[in-house]
N, C-alpha and C positions, 0 to 999 in steps of 0.2 A: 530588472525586476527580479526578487528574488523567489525562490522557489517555498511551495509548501510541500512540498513530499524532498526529501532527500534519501537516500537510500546506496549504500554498496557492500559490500563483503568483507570479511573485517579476520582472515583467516580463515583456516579447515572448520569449517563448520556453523561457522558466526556471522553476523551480517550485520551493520548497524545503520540504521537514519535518522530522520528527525521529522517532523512537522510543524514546521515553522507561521506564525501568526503574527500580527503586527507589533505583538505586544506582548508575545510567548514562544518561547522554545520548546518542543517537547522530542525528548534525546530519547529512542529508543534503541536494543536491539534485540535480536533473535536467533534462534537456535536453527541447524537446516529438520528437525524435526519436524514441523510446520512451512510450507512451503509459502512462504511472505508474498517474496516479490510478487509470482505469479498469481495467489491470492488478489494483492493487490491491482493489478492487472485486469484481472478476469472480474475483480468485483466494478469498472470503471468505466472498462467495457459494457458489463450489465448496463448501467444507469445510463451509458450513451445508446441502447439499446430499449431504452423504455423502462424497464427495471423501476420502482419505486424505491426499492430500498438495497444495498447490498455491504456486505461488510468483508472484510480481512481482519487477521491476526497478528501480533508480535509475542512470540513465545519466549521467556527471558526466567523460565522457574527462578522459586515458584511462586510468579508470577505472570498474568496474560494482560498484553493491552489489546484492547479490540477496536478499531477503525468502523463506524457505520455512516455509510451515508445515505439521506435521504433525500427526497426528491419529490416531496407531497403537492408543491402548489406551483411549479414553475422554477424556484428557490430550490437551492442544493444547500445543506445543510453537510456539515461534517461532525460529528461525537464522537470525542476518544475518549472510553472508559478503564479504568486499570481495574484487574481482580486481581485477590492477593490469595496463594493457596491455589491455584488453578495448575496440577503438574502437563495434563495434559490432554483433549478433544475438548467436544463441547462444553462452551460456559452451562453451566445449569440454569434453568431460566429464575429460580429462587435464588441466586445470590446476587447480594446488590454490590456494583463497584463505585471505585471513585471516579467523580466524573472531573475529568484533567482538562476538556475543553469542549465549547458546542459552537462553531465557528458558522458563517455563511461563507463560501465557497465558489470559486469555478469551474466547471466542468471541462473548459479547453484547457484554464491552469494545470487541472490535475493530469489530464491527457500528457500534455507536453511534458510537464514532472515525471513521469514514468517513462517517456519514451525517451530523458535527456537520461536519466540514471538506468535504465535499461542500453541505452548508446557506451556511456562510459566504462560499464562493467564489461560490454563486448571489447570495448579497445583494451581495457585493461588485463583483460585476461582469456578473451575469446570464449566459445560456447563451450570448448571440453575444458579449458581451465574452471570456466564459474561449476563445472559438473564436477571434477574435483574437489574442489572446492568447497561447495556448498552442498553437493550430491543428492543434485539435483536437476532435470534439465533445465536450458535456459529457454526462458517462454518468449520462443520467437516468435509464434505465428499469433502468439496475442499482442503481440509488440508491434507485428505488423496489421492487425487489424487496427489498433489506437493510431495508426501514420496512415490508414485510409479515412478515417473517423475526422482528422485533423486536417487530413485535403480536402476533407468533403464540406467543412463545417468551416474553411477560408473562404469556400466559393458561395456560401450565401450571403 
């Protein structure tokens, strides 16, 4: 089965993934200015938390793609929108992006996507290498709540 989140570090400072759809690639990457991974993490966490809506970023000046997922009626929804011109924080809620994809989704998928490319980077380069790295820490203890998330959500 193939993944929809890919994600690893791509040099001092850079990071790159993808979001992959049945019938769409989407290549990004990002600057350690914005902390991705652990964004992405902690926004996926939310949603397995109840959360209705949570999003992450990919910071790529100047340019921003933004990851939202929602969670309205049962259905996970994923929308990756690009803005052009965005150097850096908040999107403004007045500018409209391009919208690159509005997928239906799984939630154990994305789980386990995060915690195989969260795995890889630890072999690949251990928690002080990705802090080199990307300078940043590496979000273990969110990584390990998405591996309690993912036993808990076998056993039902």
């Amino acid at each position: 089965m193939s993944r929809i989140i890919e994600y690893s570090l791509d040099g001092a400072g850079w990071a790159v993934g993808s979001l992959n759809f049945a019938e769409q690639k989407i290549e990004l990457d990002t600057s350690y200015i914005v902390d991705t991974f652990a964004d992405m993490a902690n926004a996926i966490l939310a949603i397995c938390e109840g959360m209705s809506t949570a999003s992450w970023d990919y910071f790529h000046g100047p340019t921003s793609t933004r990851v939202t997922l929602q969670a309205p009626d049962g259905e996970l929804e994923m929308m990756v929108v690009r803005y052009a011109d965005i150097h850096f924080g908040p999107i403004p809620i007045d500018v409209n992006g391009e919208l690159l994809a509005k997928k239906l989704v799984s939630i154990d998928r994305l789980v386990s996507d995060v915690i195989v490319a969260g795995s890889r980077m630890l072999k690949a380069h251990g928690a002080e290498g990705y802090k080199q790295l990307f300078r940043r820490e590496f979000p273990i203890s969110e990584i390990e709540m998405l591996r309690t998330f993912r036993r808990a959500s076998k056993k039902n």
